[in-house]
C-alpha positions as CSV (number, residue, x, y, z in Angstrom):
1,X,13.3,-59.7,-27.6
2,X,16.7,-58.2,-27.2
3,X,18.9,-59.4,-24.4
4,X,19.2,-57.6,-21.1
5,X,22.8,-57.4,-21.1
6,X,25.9,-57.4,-23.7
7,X,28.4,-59.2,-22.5
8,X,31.6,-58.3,-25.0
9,X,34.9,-60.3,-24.3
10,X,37.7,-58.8,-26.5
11,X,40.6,-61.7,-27.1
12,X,44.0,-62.1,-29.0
13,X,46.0,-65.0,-28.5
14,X,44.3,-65.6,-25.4
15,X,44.6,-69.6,-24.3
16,X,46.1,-69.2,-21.2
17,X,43.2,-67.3,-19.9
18,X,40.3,-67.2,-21.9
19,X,38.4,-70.3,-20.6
20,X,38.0,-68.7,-16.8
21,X,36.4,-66.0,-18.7
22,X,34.2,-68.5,-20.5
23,X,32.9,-70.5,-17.5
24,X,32.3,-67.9,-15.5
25,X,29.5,-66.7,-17.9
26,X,28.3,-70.2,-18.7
27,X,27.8,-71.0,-14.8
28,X,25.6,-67.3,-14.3
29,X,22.1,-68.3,-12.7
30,X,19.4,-66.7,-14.9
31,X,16.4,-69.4,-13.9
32,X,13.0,-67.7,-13.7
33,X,14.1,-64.4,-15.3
34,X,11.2,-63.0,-17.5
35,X,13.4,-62.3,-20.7
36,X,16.6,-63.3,-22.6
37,X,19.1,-62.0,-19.7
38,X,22.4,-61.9,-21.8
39,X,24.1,-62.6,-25.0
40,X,28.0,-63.1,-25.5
41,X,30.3,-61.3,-27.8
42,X,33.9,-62.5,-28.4
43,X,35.4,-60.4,-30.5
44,X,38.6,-62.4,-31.2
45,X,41.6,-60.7,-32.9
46,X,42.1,-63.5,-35.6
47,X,44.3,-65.6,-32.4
48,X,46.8,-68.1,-33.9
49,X,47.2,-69.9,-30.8
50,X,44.3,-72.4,-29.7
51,X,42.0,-69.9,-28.5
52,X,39.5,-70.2,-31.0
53,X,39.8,-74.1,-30.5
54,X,39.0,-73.2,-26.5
55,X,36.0,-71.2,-27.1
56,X,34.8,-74.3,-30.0
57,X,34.6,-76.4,-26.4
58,X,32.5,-74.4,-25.0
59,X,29.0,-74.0,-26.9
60,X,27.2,-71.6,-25.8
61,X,23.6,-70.7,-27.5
62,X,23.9,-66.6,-26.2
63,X,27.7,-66.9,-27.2
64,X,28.8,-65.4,-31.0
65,X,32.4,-65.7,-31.8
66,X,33.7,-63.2,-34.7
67,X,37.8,-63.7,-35.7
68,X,39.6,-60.9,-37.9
69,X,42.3,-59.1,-37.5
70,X,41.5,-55.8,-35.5
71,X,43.4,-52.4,-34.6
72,X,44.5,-53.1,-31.4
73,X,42.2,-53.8,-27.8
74,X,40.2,-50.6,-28.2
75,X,39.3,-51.0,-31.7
76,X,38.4,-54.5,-31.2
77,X,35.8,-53.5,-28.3
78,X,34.5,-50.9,-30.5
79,X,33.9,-53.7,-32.6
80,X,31.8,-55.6,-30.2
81,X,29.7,-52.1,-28.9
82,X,28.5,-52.3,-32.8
83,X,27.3,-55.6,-32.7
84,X,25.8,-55.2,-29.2
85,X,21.7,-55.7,-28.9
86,X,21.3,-55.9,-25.1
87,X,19.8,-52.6,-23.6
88,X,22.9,-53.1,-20.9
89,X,26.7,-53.5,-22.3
90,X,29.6,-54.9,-20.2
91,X,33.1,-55.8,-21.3
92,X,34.7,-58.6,-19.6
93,X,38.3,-59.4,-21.4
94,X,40.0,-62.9,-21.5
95,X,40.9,-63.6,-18.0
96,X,38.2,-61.7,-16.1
97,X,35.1,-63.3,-14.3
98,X,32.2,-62.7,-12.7
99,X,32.8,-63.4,-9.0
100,X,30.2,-65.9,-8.3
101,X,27.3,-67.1,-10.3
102,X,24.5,-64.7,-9.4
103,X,26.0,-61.1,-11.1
104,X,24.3,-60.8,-13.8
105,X,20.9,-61.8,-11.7
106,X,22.1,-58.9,-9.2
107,X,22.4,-56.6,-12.3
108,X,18.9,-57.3,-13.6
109,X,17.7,-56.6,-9.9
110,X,18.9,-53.5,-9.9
111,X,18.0,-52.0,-13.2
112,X,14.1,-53.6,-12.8
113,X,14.1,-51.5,-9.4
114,X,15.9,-47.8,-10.7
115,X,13.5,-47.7,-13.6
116,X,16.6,-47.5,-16.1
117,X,19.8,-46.4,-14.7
118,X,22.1,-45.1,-16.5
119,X,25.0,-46.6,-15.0
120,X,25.1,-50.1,-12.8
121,X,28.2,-50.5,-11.0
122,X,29.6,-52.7,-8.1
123,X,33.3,-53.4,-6.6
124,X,36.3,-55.4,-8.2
125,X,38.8,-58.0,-6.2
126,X,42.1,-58.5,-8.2
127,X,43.1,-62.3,-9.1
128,X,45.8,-64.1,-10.7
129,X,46.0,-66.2,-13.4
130,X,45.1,-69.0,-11.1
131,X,42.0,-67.2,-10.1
132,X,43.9,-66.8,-6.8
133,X,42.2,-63.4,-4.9
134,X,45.3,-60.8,-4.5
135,X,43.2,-58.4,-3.0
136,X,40.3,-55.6,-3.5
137,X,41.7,-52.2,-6.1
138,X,43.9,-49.7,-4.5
139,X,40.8,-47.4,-5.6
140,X,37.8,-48.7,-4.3
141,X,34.1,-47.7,-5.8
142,X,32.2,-45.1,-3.9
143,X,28.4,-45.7,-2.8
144,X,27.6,-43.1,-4.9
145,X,28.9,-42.3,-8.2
146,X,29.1,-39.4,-10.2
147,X,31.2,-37.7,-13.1
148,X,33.1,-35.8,-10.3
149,X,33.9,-39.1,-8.7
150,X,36.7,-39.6,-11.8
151,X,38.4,-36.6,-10.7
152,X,40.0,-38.9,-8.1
153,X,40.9,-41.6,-11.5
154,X,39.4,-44.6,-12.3
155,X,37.7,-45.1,-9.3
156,X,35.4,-48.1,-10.7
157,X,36.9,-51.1,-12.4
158,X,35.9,-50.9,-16.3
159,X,34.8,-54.5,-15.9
160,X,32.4,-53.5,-12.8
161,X,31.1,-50.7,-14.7
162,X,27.2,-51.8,-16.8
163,X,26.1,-48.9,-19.0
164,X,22.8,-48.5,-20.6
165,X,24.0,-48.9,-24.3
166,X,21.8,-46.0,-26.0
167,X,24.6,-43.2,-24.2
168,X,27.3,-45.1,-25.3
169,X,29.5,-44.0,-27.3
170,X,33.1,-45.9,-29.2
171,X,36.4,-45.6,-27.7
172,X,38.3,-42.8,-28.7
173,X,41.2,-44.7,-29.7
174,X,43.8,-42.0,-30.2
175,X,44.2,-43.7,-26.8
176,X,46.6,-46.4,-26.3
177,X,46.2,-47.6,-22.9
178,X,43.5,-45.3,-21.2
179,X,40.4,-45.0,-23.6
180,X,38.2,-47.1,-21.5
181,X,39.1,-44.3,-17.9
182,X,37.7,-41.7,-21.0
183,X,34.8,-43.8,-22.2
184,X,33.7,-44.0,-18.9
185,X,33.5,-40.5,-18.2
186,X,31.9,-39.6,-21.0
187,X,29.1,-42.8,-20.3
188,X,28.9,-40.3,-16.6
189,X,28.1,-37.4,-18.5
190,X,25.2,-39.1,-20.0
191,X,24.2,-41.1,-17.4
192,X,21.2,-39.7,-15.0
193,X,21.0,-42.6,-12.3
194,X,24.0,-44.3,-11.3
195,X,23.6,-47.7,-8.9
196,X,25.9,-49.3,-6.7
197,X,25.1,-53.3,-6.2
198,X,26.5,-53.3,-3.1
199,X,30.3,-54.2,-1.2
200,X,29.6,-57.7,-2.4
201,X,32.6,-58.3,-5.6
202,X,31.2,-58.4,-8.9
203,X,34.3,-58.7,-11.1
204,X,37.3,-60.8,-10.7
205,X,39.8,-58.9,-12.6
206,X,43.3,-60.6,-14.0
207,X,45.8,-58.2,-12.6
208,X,48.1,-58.6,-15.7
209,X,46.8,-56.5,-17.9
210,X,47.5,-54.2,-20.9
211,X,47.5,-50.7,-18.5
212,X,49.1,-52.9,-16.2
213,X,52.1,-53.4,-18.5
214,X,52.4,-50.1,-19.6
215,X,51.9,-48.4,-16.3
216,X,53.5,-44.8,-16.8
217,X,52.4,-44.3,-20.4
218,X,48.6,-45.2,-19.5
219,X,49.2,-42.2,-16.2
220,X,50.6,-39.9,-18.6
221,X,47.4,-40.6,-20.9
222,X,45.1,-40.2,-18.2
223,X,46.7,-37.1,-16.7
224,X,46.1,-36.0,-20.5
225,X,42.6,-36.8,-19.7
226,X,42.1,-35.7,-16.4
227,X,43.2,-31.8,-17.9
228,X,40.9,-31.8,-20.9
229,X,37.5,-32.8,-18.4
230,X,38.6,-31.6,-15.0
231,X,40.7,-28.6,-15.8
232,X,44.8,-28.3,-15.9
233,X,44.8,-26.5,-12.4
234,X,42.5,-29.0,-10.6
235,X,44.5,-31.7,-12.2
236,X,47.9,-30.2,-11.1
237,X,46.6,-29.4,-7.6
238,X,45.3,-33.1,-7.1
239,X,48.0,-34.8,-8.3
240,X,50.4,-32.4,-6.2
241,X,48.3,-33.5,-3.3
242,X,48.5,-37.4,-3.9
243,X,52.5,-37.0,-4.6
244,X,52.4,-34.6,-1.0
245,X,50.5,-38.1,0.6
246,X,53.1,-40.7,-0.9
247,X,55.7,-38.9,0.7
248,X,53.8,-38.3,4.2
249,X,53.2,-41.8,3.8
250,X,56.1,-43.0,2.6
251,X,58.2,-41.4,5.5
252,X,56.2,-42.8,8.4
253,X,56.7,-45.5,7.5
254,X,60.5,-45.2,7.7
255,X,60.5,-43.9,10.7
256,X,58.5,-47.0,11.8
């Protein structure tokens, strides 16, 4: 039988974070579950570092490692969507975790009860390199999800976000830093059910990433995106209206 879930971590050099990534999967509970719940992809970017030595010391039986050189982050997880066999993908990169033991049990709860969602989805808490919690997103998942919802940007954290792999599609990776904010909304367009697990966290996610580094050239890529699915004057009009709140915001506080 094919696994439940795909769980794809995309690495490169990765030893100061990938091991949190690795226990985190190796500690999910998935006692008493009918079938084979999850298999692990690394798709590792030919590291030169001790990565590969890392994920050597922690054997896994659902776990495949594969190390070549790749095009970049978004060609590598296209890499691992190819190779996935679980009817559910999720991509969780070196230095994300699950936030407690039970998520993928949670996830297989809710798609045995929606009869096949197309989309499973749940809320993110931001961490540092310690595992240290900084704090929930500044955007914060909505109980109910649809392809509207991305209007307002990435509302749900790409990590949080389980799609039902027959709509997926690969990363269009004309994209530097924001293919996975389009992926997702073309995964909404194709999805007929979307389900939120609940307020409970079900991604740690390592603050420090690659948007994160490249903050304005990942907004000017998603504005780009935002025009092309939403429309240039809804897309103007919104973001004159967050710009209109940062300054209303900005100058009470001044005054305070």
């Amino acid at each position: 039988m094919n696994p439940l879930i795909s769980i794809i971590t995309v690495c490169y050099n990765a030893e100061a974070t990938i091991e949190p990534t690795l226990r985190s999967v190796d500690a999910q509970d998935t006692a008493g579950l009918d079938m084979p719940v999850y298999e692990h992809i690394v798709i590792d970017g030919a590291s030169s570092d001790t990565t590969l030595d890392i994920l050597a010391a922690h054997p896994n039986p659902c776990r495949t490692v594969f190390s070549e050189p790749d095009g970049g982050l978004y060609h590598a997880m296209n890499k691992g969507l190819a190779k996935a066999r679980g009817e559910y993908v999720v991509f969780l990169n070196a230095g994300d975790r699950f936030h407690g033991t039970d998520v993928l049990r949670r996830i297989s709860r809710a798609v045995a009860g929606s009869s096949g969602p197309g989309i499973v989805y749940g809320q993110t808490v931001l961490v540092d390199n310690d595992g240290r919690e900084l704090g929930p997103r500044h955007l914060r998942a909505p109980e109910h999800l649809s392809l509207a919802s991305f209007k307002d940007g990435m509302l749900v954290c790409h990590q949080a976000f389980i799609v039902l792999n027959k709509i997926t599609e690969p990363f269009n990776t004309e994209f530097r830093y924001s293919a996975d904010y389009e992926w997702c909304i073309r995964c909404l367009q194709h999805s007929r059910r979307n389900v939120y697990l609940g307020d409970t966290p079900i991604i740690d996610y390592l603050s420090e990433g690659l948007t994160t580094r490249n903050r304005f050239a990942s907004l000017k890529e998603r504005f780009k995106i935002m025009c092309y699915y939403y429309g240039t004057v809804s897309t103007v009009a919104r973001h004159a209206g967050f710009v209109l709140r940062l300054l209303r915001a900005k100058k009470g506080q001044s005054r305070n």
